[in-house]
N, C-alpha and C positions, 0 to 999 in steps of 0.2 A: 643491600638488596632492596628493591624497588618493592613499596606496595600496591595495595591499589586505590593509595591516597598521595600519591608521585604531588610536589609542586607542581601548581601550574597545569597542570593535569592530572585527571584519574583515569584510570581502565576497570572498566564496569563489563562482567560479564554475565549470561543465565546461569541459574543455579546449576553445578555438578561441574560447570567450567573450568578448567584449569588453568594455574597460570606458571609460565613457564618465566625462572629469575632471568635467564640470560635474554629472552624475549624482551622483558619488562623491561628490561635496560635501553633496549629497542627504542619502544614504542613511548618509553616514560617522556621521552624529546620531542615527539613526533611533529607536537604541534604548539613548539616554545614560539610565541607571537611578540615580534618588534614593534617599534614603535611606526614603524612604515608598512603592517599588517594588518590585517582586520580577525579580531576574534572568529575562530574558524570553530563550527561542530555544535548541535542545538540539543536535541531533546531526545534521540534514540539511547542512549545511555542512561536517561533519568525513566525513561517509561518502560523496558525492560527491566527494573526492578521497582518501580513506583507506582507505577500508571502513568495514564497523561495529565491528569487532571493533580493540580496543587495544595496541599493541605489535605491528602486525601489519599488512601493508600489501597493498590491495584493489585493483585494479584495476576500478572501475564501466562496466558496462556501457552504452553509449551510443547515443539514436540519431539520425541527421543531422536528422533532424527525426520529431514525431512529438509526441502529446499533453502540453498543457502537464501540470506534476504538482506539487501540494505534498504528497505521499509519502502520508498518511493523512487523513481527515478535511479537504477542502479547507474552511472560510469567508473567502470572499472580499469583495474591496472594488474601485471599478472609479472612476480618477480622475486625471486627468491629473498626472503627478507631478512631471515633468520640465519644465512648463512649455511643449512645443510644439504645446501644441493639439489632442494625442489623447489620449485615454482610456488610463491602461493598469493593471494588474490588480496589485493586491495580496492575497498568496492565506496563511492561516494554517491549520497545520494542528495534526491529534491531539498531537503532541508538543510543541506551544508554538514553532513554528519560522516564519518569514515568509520569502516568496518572491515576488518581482518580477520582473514580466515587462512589456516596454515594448513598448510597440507602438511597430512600426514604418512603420506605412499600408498600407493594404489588407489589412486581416486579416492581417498578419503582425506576427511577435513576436520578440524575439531571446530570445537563450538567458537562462534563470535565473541571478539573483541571490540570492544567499543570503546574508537577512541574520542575523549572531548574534552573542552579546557574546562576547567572548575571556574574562571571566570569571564564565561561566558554573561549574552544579555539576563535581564529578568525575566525569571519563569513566565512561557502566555502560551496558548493554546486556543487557535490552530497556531502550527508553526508555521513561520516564514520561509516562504519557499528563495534558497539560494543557495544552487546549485554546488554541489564539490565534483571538483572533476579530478582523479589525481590518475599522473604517469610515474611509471618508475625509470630510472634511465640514467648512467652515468656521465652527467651531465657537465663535472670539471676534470672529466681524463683518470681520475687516481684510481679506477677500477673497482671502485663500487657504488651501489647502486642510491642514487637519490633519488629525492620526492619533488617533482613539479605539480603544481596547486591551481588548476583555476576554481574559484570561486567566488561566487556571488561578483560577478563582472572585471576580477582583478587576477594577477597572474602572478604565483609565488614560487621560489623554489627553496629547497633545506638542504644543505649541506651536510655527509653524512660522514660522521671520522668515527671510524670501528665499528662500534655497537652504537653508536649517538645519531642523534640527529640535530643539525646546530639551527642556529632561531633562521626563521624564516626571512627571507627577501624579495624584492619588488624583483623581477625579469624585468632587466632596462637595456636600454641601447648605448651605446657609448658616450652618451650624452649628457644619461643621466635619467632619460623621460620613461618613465614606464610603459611597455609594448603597449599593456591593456590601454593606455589612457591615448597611445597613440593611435591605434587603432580603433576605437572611439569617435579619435578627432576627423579621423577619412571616413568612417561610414557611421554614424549615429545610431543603426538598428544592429551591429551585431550584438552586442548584447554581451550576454557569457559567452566566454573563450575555454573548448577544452581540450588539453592537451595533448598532442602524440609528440613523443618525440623520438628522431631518426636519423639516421646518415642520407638523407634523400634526394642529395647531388652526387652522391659516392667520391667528397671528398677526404673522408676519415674523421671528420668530424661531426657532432652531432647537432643536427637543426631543430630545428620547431614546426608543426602544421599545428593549427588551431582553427577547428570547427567551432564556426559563429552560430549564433540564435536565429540571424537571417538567413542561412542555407548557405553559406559561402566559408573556403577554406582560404584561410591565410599560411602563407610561407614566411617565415622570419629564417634565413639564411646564416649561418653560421661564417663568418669569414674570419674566424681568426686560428690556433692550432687544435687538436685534440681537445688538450688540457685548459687551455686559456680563450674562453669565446668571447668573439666580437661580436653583435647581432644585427645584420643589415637592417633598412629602413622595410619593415612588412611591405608583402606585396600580394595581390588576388591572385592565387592556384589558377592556372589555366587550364581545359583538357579538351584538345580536338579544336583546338584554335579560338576559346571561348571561355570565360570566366565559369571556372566549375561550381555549380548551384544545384544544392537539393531541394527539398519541399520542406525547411526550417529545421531547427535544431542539428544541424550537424557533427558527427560524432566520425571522426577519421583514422586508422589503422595504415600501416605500413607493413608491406613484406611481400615475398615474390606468391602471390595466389596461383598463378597458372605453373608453375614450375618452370618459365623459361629464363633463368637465369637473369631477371631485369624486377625493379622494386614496383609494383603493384597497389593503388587504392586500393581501397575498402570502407564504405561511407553508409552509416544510417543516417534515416532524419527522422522527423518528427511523427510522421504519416505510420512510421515502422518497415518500410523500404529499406531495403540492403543493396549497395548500387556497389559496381567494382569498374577502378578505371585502370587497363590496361595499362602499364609502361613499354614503352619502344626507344628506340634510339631519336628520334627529336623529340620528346616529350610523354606527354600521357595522352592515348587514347580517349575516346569522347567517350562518356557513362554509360554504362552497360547493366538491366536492370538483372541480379539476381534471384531467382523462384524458389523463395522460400519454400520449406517443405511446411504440410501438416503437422501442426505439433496438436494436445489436447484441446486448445481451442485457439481462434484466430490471434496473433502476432497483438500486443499492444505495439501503441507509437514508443518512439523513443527509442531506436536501439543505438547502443554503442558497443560496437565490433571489437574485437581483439585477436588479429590472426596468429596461431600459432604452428609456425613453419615446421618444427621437429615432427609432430605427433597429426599435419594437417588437420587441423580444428580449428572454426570460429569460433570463442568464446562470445554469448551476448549478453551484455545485461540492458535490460527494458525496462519501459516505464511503471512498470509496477515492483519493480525493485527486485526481480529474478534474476539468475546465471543463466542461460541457455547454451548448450553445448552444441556444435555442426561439425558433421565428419565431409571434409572435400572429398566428395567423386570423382570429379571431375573440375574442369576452369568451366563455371556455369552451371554446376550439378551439385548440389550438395544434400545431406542427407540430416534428418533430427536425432541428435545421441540423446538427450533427454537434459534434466536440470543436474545443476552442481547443487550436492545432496552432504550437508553437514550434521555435524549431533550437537544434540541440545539446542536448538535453534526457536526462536517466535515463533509461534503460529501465524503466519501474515497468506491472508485468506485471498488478497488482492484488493485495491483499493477500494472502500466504500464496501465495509462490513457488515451485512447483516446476519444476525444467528437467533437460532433459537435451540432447543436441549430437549431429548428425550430420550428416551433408549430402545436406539436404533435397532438394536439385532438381541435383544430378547434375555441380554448378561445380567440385567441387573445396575449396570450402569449409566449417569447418564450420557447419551453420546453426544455432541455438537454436530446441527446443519450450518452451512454458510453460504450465503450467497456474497457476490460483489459487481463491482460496474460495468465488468463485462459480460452479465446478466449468466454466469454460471452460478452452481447451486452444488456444493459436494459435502459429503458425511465425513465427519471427524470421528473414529471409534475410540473410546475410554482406555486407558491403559490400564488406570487402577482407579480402585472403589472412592475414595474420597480424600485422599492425600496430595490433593493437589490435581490439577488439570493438564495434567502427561495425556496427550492425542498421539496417535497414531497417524501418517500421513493420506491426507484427504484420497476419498474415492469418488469420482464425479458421479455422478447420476445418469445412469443409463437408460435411453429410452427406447421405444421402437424403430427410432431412426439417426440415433444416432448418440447425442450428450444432450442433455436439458441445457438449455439456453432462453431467457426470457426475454421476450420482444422487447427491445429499444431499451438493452442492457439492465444494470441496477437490480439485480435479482433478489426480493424481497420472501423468504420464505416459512414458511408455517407446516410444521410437520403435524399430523393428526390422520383419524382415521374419520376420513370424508363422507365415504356410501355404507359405510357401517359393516365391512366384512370381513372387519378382521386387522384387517395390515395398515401400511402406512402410507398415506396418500399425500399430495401436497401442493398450497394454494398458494402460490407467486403474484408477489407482485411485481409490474415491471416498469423500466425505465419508458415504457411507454403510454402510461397512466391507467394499464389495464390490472385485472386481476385474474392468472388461468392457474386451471384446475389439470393438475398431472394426473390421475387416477392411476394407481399398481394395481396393475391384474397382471400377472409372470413380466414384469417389466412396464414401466410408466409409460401413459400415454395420454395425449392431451388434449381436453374433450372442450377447449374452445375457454376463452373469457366468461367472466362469470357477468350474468345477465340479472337483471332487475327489471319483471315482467316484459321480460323481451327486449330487453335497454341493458347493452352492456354497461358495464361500471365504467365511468373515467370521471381521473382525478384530471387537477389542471397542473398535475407538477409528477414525481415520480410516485405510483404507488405503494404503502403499506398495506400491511393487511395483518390481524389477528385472528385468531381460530379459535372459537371455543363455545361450547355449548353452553351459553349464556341465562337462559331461559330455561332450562335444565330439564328437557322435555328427550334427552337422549337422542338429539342430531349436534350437527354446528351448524353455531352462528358467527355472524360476518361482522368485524371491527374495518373501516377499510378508512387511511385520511391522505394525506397530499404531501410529500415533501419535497417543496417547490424551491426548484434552484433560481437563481435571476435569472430572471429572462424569461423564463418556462411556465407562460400560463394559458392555457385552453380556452379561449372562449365558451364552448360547450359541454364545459363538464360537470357533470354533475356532482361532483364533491368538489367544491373551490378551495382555494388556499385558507389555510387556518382553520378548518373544517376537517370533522371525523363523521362519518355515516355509521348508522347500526343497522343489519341487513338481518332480519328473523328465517333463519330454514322452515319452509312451509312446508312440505311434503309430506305424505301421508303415512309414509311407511317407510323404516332404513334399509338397507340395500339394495341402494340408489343412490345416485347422482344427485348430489345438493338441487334445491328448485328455493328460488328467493324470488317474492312477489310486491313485498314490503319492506320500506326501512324509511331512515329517518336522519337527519344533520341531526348531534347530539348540540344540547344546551350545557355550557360549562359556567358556572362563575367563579369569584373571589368573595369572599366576605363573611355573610350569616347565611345559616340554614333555612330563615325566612326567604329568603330571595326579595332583599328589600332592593326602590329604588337606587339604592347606593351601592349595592354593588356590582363590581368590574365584572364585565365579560372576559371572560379566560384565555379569548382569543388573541388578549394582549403580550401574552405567551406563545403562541404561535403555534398550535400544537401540531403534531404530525401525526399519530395517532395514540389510540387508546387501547388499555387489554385490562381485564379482569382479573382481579389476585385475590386470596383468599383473607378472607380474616376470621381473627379470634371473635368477634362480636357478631352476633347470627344476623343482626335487624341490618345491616348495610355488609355494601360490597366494595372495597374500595379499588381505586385502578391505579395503574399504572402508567404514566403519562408522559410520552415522547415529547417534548419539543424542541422549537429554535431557541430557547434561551434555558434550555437547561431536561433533566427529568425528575419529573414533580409528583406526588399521590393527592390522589384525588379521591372523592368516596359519593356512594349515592345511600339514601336511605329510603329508595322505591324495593320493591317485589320485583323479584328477577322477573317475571313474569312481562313489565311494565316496561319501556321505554329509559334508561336511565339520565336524571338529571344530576350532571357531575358538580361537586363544590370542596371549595379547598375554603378554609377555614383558617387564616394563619392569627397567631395569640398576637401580635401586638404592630406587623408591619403590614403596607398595605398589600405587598406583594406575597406568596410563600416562600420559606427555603425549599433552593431544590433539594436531590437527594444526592448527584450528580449535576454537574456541568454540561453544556450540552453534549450529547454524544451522537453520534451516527444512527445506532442503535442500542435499543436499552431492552433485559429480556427479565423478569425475574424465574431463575429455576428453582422449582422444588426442592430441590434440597442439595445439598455442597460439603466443601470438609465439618466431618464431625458434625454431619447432617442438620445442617443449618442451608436457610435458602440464600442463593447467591443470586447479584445483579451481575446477571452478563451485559457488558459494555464494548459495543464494533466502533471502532474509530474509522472514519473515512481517510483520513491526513496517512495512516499506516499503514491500515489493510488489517492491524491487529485487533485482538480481544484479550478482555480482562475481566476479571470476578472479583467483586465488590461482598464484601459480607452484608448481608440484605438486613439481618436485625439490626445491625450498629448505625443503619442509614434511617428507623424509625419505621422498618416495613417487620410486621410479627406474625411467626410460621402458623 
């Protein structure tokens, strides 16, 4: 009986997962790697019971059920695995990592399987994006279903005998050269190759299409019988009498879409376009764009289609590592089913995490906000009181007109009660370098970027922002810094890179609308408390910004401290009242320890299991969140 420390591989799944022996037997082979392979599967296995971060242990965020996810970048594959007669989903994502999900009848799915070799590279973080693309498809005739593999620019297939799955192989040509390296050598930008594979000359045999990185689909032709394939010399997919080309990243599906009896494309690319090319009797029709429908918020790039002829549905997975389900209306109509929804599954909020904790809806517990890159913002509700971080799945943020969405993405959120009446309001920051104010009055609404005597705020990179009534005069005050990707710097902004502002609420009376007239670029060092010539400016740290945490010693405040190279505490020993001068203090090196590694986002909540305060940690690379035990990291309730 297989466990789930298999040679050669483990299967790591969320807690309450089950695991099934005749599966295990499956999957234990999945990804036995030759000497003519490249170690396949990175880090979603270790961060779903670890964290991301090494020597250091995470607590992931979970939810009873709720969107299936292969973390980044989903390309999926859809095929009965387990032998009972349903369909079930094999999902690979940006980081080379595969995740199985079985179905269980009736649109249900148990929790994730994650498969990955035990001797993979050494632990590092961010991971390295390369790509796994896998098909299912009986690919030597004996009638059952094998695994073809592109990843990270190379093309493998696994041989399946019963329950096994035998070591992996280069896809070569009769020659001996491997497709991938051939096709390489004719166009130097395709890149990664991901697989469909299909009978798509109808002549009983099973071919290959391979969607490139440059927008172009290759045919690698089958010419020898069912059982024993010969594979012609690749050649560029034509349609309409022209090299068929999308807008990058190519992802290509097989099967009759229009119902006319003839095999039909089906093509994302990168943009998130879903294009369908016609088959006819001399070939494929030229590209036809399909109108995608409204889903809860606009299409990320990246989809890869999966048509399914019996039940007409698109299957999508996208680049933020979602299922998305489409019912065909029609050739050219199709309609939104919604997401493939599994139990026990990560919380994966969409890439470039941010959250913060409070309690949302008045239980007693606390609940998670999240924002992410495509500037949405939704409530995670608490399932249970402190036993762990069981969510509920997210409910967007409704506003007057529509769903909260933060100008120019990157949705950076702060829940707090802003004009003092009660409820919960909320200060975004956005991918646009601004900072706007939602105000709930019977539903949220947005009273404009926040101003600095008449000078809105911009950072020169994406905006942060803390909340908290600093100065302890019973309004909020404003934390706001910069976290600045390459490339992305403002000439005119008034918060520059590596810089944090403190904004004082000046207004005369609460309920109202925050009014900030005042603030200040905060001063950070390294070293002693004097603030001698000698010590470092903090900014060698990069911070992003700053928030306010409580401590046991009344004469200082210490903070909380996002940055690029990590999250670090820092402390001031001024009067809230004053302006704060931040310094870290380290006993003997010149730098500090951080607390954490750097993370997307770092939140400390009030209190957590067995009411202790936890460090909520957003990864960008996953889209997840993790809870860090905040006293073990040197932060005291």
């Amino acid at each position: 009986m297989c466990t789930n420390n298999c040679p050669n591989m483990y299967l790591r799944s969320p807690p309450r997962g089950g695991c099934c022996p005749q599966l295990c037997l499956v999957l234990c082979t999945l990804l036995l790697v030759s000497s003519q392979t490249v170690t396949c599967g990175q880090w979603l296995g270790q961060i779903l019971t670890e964290g991301p971060f090494f020597a250091t242990s995470g607590q992931p965020l979970m939810l009873a059920s709720g969107p299936a996810t292969a973390g980044d970048g989903a390309d999926i594959a859809i095929g009965d695995m387990d032998g009972d007669g349903m369909a079930d989903l094999l999902a690979g994502s940006l980081y080379g990592d595969l995740v199985y999900y079985r179905c269980l009848g009736d649109n249900q799915w148990a929790a994730p399987q994650v498969l990955l070799n035990e001797n993979d590279e050494i632990w590092r973080w961010p991971p390295v994006a390369k790509q796994a693309s896998p098909e299912l498809a009986d690919w030597n005739g004996d009638g059952q279903l094998d695994l073809i593999l592109g990843y990270g620019g190379k093309l493998f297939w696994y041989h399946r005998r019963g329950l096994q799955l035998g070591v992996g192989r280069s896809v070569c040509l009769p020659d001996g050269r491997p497709v991938a390296e051939v096709i390489g050598e004719m166009a130097s930008a395709a890149g990664h190759l991901a697989p469909c594979a299909a009978d798509f000359d109808g002549d009983g045999d099973v071919d290959l299409l391979l969607g490139s990185d440059d927008g172009y689909v290759w045919w690698v032709e089958n010419q020898g019988s069912a059982g024993a394939g010969e594979l012609a010399i690749p050649q560029l997919l034509g349609a309409g009498g022209t090299p068929l080309k999308v807008d990058g990243r190519a992802r290509v599906c097989v099967g009759d879409y229009n119902s006319d009896g003839r095999q039909d494309l089906i093509i994302g690319d990168a943009a998130g376009h879903l294009w369908w090319c016609p088959g006819r009797s001399d070939g494929l029709a030229s590209l036809r764009r399909i109108n995608l429908p409204q889903r809860p918020s606009d299409w990320p790039g990246g989809l890869c289609p999966r048509l399914v002829v019996r039940t007409r549905e698109i299957w999508l997975g996208d680049a933020d590592g979602f299922i998305g389900r489409l019912d065909i209306v029609a050739a050219g109509k199709i309609g939104w089913r919604g997401y493939l929804v599994a139990e026990d599954v990560p919380l994966d909020v969409g890439r470039a995490a941010a959250v913060c904790a409070l309690d949302w809806n008045g239980d007693g517990r606390l609940d998670l906000v999240a924002g992410n890159a495509a500037g949405e913002v939704a409530m995670y509700e608490r399932l249970r009181p402190w036993d762990g971080w069981w969510l509920a799945p997210g409910k967007s943020i409704r506003t007057a007109t529509g769903t909260l969405k933060a100008a120019g993405g990157y949705a950076w959120p702060r829940a707090t009660d802003a004009d003092g009446d009660g409820d919960i309001d909320l200060f975004v920051g956005t991918g646009a370098g601004t900072v706007e104010l939602w105000v709930n009055s019977g539903g949220f609404i947005r009273v404009g970027p926040i101003a600095v005597a008449g000078q809105p705020i911009q950072t020169a990179g994406r905006a942060t922002v803390a909340a908290v009534d600093y100065d302890r005069d019973g309004d909020v005050d404003l934390f706001v810094g910069s976290k600045c990707p390459e490339g992305l710097v403002r000439g005119s902004a008034t918060i520059p890179s590596d810089r944090v502002a403190y904004f004082e609420h000046v207004a005369n009376h609460r309920h109202s609308v925050p009014v900030f007239n005042k603030g200040a670029l905060l001063d950070m060092y390294i070293g002693s408390s004097s603030h001698t010539g000698a010590d470092l400016d903090a900014r060698i740290l990069k911070p992003q910004l700053v928030e306010p945490i409580s401590s046991h010693i009344h004469s200082r405040t210490d903070f909380l401290v996002t940055a690029d190279l990590g999250v670090f505490l820092f402390t001031t020993m001024r009067r809230r009242g004053d302006y704060p001068l931040l310094t870290s203090i380290p006993p003997s090196q010149q730098l500090p320890a951080p607390l954490l590694p750097a993370a997307y986002c770092a939140y400390l909540a009030e209190s957590g299991q067995s009411g202790r305060p936890v460090l909520l940690c957003g990864t960008n690379e996953y889209g997840m969140v993790y809870a860090y035990d905040a006293v073990s990291k040197g932060i005291t309730p």
